[in-house]
BAPA-13642 format. One record per residue: x, y, z of N, C-alpha, C in turn. Coordinates in pm, whole numbers, plus 50000, padded with zeros to 5 digits. Example, Ala and Ser with C-alpha at 12.3 -4.5 7.8 and 13.67 -1.06 7.14 Angstrom:
% residues 2
513194943150780512304955050780513204967050780/512854977550708513674989450714512905000350787/
//
This chain:
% residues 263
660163776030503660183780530643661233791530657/660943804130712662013816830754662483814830874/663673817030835664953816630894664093819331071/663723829531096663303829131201662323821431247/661283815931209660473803531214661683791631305/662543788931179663033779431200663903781031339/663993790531359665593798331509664363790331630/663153796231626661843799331729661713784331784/661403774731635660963760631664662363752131716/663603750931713664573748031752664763751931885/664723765331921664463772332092663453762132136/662673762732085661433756632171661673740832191/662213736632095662713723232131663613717132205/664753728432243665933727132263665083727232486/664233739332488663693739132597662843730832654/662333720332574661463708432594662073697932612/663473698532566664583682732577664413682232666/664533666832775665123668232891666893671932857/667283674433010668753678232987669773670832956/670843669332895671783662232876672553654033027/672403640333015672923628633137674683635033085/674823638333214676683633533222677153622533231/678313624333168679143607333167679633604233282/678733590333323679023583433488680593586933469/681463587533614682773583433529683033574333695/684193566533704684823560033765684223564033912/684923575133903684803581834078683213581634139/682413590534024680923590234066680183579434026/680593567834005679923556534012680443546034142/681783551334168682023547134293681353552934403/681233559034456680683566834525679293567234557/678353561534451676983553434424677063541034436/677583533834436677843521934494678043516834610/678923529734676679243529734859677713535534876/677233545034817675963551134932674903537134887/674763529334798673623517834773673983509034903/674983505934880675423494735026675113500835130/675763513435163675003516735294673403517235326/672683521835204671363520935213670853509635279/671673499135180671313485635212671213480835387/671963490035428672433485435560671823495035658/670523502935597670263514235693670943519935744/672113520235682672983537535755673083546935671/671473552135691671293564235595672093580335566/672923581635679673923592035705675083591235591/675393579235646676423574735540676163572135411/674863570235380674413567235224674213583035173/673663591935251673573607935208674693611435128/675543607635245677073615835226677263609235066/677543597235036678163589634969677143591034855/675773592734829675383605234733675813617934695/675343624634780676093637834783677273638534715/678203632234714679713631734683679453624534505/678693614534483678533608734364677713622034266/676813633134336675903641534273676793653834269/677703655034288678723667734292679773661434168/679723653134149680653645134031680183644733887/678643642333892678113640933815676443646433819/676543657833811675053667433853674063663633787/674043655733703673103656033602672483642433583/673053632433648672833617233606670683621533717/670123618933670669123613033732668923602933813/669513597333871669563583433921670203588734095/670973594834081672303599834182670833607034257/670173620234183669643629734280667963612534351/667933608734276666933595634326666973591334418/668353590234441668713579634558669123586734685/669613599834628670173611634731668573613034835/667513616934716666573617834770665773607534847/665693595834802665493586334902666623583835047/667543590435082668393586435170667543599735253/667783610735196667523622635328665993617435350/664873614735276663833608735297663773598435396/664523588435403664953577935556665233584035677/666103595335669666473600835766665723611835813/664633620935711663823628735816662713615235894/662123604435840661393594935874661833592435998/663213587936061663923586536120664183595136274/664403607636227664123616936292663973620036435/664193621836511663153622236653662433636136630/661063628836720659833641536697660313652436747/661543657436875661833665036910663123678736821/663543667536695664103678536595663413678836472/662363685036513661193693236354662143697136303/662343706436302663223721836202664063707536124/664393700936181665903693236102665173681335991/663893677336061663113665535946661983672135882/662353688135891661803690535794662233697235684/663643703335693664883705635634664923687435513/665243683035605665193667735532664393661835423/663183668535451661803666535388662173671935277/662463685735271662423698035183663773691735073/664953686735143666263678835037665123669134968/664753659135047664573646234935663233655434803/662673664534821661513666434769662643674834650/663163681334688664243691434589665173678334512/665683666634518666513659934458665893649934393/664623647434438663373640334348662973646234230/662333659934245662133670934102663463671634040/664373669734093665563677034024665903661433887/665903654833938665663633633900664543638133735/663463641633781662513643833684662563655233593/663613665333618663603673033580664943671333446/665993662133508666843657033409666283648733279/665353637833345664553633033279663443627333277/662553635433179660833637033236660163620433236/660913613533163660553597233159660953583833261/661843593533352662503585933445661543578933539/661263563133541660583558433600660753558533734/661713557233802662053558333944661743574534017/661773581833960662093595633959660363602633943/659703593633912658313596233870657453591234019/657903577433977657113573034111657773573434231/659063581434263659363590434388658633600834424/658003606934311657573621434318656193617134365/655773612234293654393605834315654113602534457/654803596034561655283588734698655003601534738/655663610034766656263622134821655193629234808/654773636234728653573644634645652093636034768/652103621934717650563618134788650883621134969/652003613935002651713611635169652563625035237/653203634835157653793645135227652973657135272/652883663035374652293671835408652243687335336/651323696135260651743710235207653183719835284/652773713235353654603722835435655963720135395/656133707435327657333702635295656933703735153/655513707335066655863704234930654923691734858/653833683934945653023678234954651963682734867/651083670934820650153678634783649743668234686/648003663334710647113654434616647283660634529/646473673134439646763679234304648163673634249/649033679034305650493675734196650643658834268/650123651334352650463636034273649693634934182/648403637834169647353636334046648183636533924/648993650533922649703654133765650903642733763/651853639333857652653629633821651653617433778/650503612733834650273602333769649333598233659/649423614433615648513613933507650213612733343/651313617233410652043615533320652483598033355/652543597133444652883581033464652363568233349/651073575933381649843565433304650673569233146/650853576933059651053579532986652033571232884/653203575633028654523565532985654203549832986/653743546833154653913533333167652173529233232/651293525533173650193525833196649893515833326/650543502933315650413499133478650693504433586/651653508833548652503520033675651323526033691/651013532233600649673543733589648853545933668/647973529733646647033529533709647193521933870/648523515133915649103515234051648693526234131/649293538734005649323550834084648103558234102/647223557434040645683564034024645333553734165/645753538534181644963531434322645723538134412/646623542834414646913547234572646703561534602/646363568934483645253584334534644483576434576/643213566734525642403566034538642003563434675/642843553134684642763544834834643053561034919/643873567934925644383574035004643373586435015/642363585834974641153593234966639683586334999/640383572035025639213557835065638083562534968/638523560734872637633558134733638313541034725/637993533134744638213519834730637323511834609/636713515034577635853505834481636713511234366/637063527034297638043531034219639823521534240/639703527334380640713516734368641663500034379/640413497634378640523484534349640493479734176/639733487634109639133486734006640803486933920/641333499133957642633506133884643403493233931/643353490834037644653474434103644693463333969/643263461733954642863447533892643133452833762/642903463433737643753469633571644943471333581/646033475333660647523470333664647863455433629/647193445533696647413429633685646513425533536/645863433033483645553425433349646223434833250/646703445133271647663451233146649243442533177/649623440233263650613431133280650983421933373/649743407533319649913396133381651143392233474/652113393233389653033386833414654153393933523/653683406033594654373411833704653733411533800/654833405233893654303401734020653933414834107/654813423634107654443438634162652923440534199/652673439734076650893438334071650233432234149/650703421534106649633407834196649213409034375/650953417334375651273421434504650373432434566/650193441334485649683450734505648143445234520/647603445134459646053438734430646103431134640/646623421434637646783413434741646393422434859/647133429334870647713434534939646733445335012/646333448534909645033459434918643403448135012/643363436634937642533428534941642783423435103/643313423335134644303421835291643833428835378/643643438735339643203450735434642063453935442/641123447935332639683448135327639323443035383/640473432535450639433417135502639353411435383/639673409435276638913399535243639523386635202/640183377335257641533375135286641503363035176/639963357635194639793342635079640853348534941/640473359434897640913366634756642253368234779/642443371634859644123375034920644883367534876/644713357934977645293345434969645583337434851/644393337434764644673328834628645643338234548/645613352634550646683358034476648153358334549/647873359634664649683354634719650183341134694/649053328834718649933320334658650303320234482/649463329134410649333329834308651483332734280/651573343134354652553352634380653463338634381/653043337234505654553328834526654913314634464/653983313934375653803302134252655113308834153/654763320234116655453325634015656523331534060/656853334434186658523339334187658973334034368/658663320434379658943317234515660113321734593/660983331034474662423330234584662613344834581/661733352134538661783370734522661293374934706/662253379434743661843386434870661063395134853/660543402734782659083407734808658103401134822/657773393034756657153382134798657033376934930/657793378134972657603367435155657303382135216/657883393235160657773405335301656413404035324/655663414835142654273414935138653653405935211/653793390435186652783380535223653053381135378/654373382735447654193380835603653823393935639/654003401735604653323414135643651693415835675/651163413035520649343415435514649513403335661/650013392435690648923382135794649733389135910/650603391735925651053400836063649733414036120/649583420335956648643430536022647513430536021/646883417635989645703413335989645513403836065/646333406236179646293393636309646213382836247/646773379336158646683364336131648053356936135/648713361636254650453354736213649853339336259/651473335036175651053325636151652583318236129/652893306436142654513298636120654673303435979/653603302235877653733306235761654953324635777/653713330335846654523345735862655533344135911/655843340535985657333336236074658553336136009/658273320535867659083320535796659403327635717/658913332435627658683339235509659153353835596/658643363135681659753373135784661093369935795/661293356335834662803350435906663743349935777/663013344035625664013341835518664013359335503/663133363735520663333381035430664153390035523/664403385035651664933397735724666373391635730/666843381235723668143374935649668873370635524/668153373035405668523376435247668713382435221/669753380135091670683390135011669663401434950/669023415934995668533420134958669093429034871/668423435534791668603449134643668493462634758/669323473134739669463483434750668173487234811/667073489334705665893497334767664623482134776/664783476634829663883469534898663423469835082/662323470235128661863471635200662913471035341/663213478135431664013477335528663913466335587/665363452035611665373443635697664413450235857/664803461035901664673461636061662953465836038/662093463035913660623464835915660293450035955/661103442935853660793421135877660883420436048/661833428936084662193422136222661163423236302/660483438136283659273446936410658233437336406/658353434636212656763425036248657033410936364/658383406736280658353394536386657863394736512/658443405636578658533408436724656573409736745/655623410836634654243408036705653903393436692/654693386336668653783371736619654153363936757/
//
């Protein structure tokens, strides 16, 4: 191999790495820790900031621009309809600190299926766009094939191609039995069809296998909340989830509460 051969194929590789992760250090892992708690607590202002400050420390961690981007993402949601210009400024951060996540590293699971989120339900004005979720979840499938095909059901659905996506659901739950995510998902979908006999046997399926996982009670009080079917069942399963020790990015307590407030 000549010397230049060899210069060419090294360039080219060196441009295909993802980029080198900086070393968390003390400060910018503190600082990710204050903005997770705040998340936790829906005070998305304060979780920005307390990103922001962790992603100026450490530019490069993938994880930091993730979460940055899920915070300004809460807060254009958030928004009042009367300041556009500002939630859509907002729009435009979380969509820029999401690519930036994937761009550190192209395998980053969180960072994939952010983009993916963003890409299906965001509008072309902020950066939206079916085509490019298609391409995130055609690399998804690649990496993590359940994920994959999660992600192929919610184009699908979101194009009410439903028989596709149902099909892709029930292939998430047999490439990996043993995650409830799935089961959830499948359910969940089945919920909304009406078709609740099926539902049902996979939520209790669900809550056979991880009775004390708060996703579990949201999903399940949720589908019978919005399928007019509340129920003491929904009640509880709302009441334990909107008062448990929840994880950082799990479903907003003040969503458990709204449903309550229809039953």
């Amino acid at each position: 191999m000549t010397n230049t051969l060899r210069t060419i194929l090294v360039g080219i590789a060196l441009a295909l790495a993802p980029l080198p992760a900086a070393e968390v250090n003390p400060q910018s892992n503190a600082r990710f820790d204050e903005g997770k708690k705040a998340y936790a607590k829906e005070d998305y202002n304060a979780a920005s900031e307390a990103f922001e400050q962790a992603v100026e420390l450490a530019s490069t961690v993938p994880t930091y621009h993730v979460w940055l981007g899920r915070a300004y993402g809460r807060r254009a949601e958030n928004t009042s309809k009367w300041k556009f210009l500002s939630a859509l400024s907002l729009a435009r951060k979380t969509l820029e600190h999401f690519e930036r996540a994937a761009e550190l590293d192209p395998n980053d699971r969180e960072a994939l299926q952010s983009l993916l989120d963003f890409y299906r339900e965001a509008p072309g004005t902020v950066g939206g766009g079916m085509e490019k979720a298609e391409a995130i979840a055609r690399k998804i499938e690649k990496l993590y094939p359940a994920d994959g095909a999660r992600a192929w059901a919610s184009i699908y659905e979101k194009r009410d191609e439903l028989g596709p996506a149902e099909a892709k659901l029930r292939e998430a739950v047999k490439l990996e039995p043993g995650e409830v995510s799935h089961l959830l998902g499948l359910a969940s979908f089945l919920s909304r069809r009406e078709r609740y006999e099926e539902s049902d046997k996979l939520y209790q399926q669900a809550l056979r296998m991880a009775p004390d996982l708060p996703d579990v009670w949201f999903s399940r009080g949720k589908s019978l909340v919005r399928a007019g079917r509340g129920s003491a069942e929904a009640r509880d399963l709302l009441s334990r989830y909107s008062t448990a020790d929840l994880p950082p990015d799990a479903a907003p307590r003040s969503e458990a509460k709204e449903l309550l407030k229809q039953l």
